[in-house]
C-alpha positions, 0 to 999 in steps of 0.5 A: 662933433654934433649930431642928431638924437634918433633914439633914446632909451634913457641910458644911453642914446643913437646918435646920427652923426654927419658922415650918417653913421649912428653912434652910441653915447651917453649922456656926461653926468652934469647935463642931468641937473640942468633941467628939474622940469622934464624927466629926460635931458635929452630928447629924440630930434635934439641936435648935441654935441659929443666928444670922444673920450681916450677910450672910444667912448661917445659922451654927449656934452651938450644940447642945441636950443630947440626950435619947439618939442612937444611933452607928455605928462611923465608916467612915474612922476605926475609932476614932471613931464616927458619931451616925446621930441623936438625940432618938429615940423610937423605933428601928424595923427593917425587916427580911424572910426573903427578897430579902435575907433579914435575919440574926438576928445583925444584928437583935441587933446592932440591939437591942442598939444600941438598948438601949444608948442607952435607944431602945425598939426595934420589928421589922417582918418586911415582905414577908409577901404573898410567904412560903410556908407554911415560911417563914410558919412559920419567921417566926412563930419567928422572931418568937416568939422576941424578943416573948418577950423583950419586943420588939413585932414585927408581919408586914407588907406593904407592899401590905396598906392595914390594915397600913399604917394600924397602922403609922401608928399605931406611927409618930403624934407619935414621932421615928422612925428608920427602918433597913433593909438595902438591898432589905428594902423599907424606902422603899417601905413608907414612900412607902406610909406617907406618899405626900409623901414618894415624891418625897424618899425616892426622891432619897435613894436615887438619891444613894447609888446615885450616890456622890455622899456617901461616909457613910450618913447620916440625914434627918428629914421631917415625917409629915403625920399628926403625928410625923418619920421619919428614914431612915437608909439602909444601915447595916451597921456599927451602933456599938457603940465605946462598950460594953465587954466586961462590959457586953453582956450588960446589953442581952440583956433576957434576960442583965439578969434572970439576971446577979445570979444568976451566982457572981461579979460580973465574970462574962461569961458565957463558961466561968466556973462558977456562970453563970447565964446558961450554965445558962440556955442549957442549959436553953432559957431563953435562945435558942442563936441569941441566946447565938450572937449575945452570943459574936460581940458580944463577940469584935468579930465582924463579922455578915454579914447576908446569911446566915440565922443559926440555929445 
């Protein structure tokens, strides 16, 4: 039989079969060899094969091709990385102004994760019953500046029953991964999205809070208006393990439409005369604050979320 991954913590996996019913299995031991690469063989929103063994047992025998997955960079091993998930239709970030205030440089880090492994991505700025006049201000920029670039961004609350009904509309018949540092409001916007999810979503917060899982992972729950979710909490070191330094800029939207325009063809947009993409900058076509975000990129900078990056 096949099935759908909803949640894995290494050991062993849930898996939702077609009856609906999720089962436990386990991974048949030559599946680990098949891939050095990543840290985990299988990921949450893998479909799988499983058989069951003469003593009950549900061992997973194999792995569908995946349409996309998106990584991180594996906590104990720098080299390696970590599939958060797979099969996704769409990436969605939860991001806030206050309590914490959410970096661009991680929005961007997020984006381009994103891009790279072709999941179109979303911004929800929650948290908008409690901004003040500046900071509604502030956000309105700040969200001007990535729909002019083609991304969908939308002020929310999750108090506002009209936002959490359009939400929902984002959200039917999709896989979505939902991501969010920790405090942005992210699992109450999604009890309020889904109330049968309050019960699991809040397990999931209290393991972590508990050490008892060393590694953020992922689950997938079904929405009970068509559609799954899957809540990856606290990621912090969104992967970019498999990108080299000439490719970046191919997931700025913004660099991808210039770059045929720059003098030479392995320009990366630093110093190199002609640079389309530099010209661009000066002249405001292209955000300081996203050019800001491309350097540190490049130069394997480490973003630090908790301070607001406007440069």
């Amino acid at each position: 039989m096949t099935g759908l991954v909803t949640k894995s913590t290494g050991s062993w996996y849930a898996v939702r079969i077609e009856s609906g019913e999720v089962i436990e299995c386990r991974l048949k031991g030559k599946i680990r060899l098949d891939d050095r690469k990543t840290t985990n063989p299988v990921a949450v929103g893998d479909i799988v094969d499983i058989d069951r063994d003469k003593d009950g047992s549900n061992q997973i025998t194999g792995i569908h091709p995946r349409k996309n997955y998106i990584i991180r960079k594996s906590i104990n091993l720098s080299k390696q990385a970590h599939i958060i998930a797979s099969n996704l239709d769409q990436a969605v970030l939860v991001a806030t102004l206050v309590a914490p205030r959410t970096s661009l440089g991680f929005i961007d880090r997020f984006l381009v994760t994103a891009e790279a492994y072709e999941i179109p991505a979303k911004i929800l700025f929650n948290k908008k019953d409690v901004l003040d006049e500046e900071m509604v201000e502030l956000q309105n920029d700040i969200m001007k500046l990535y729909t002019d670039i083609g991304y969908e961004c939308y002020s929310v609350s999750s108090f506002d029953k009209a936002d959490i009904e359009f939400i929902k509309t984002l959200l039917k018949d999709k896989t979505t991964l939902i991501s969010g540092h920790s405090g942005v409001g992210k699992s109450t916007l999604v009890n309020a999205i889904d109330t049968e999810l309050d019960l699991k979503i809040g397990d999931i917060s209290e393991a972590h809070l508990k050490g008892m899982h060393t590694t953020t992972f992922a689950e997938l729950f079904p929405l009970s208006f068509g559609g799954n979710i899957i809540d990856s909490p606290g990621i912090k070191e969104l992967g970019l393990v498999e990108m080299k330094k000439e490719e970046v800029a191919h997931y700025f939207p913004e660099m991808m439409a210039r770059m045929n325009d720059c003098k030479f063809n392995n320009c990366i947009h630093v110093n190199e005369p002609g640079c389309a993409i530099l010209k661009a900058v000066e002249t405001g076509e292209i955000s300081q604050e996203r050019y800001q975000s491309y350097l540190g990129i490049l130069n394997g900078e480490e973003m630090d979320w908790k301070e607001w990056e406007i440069r």
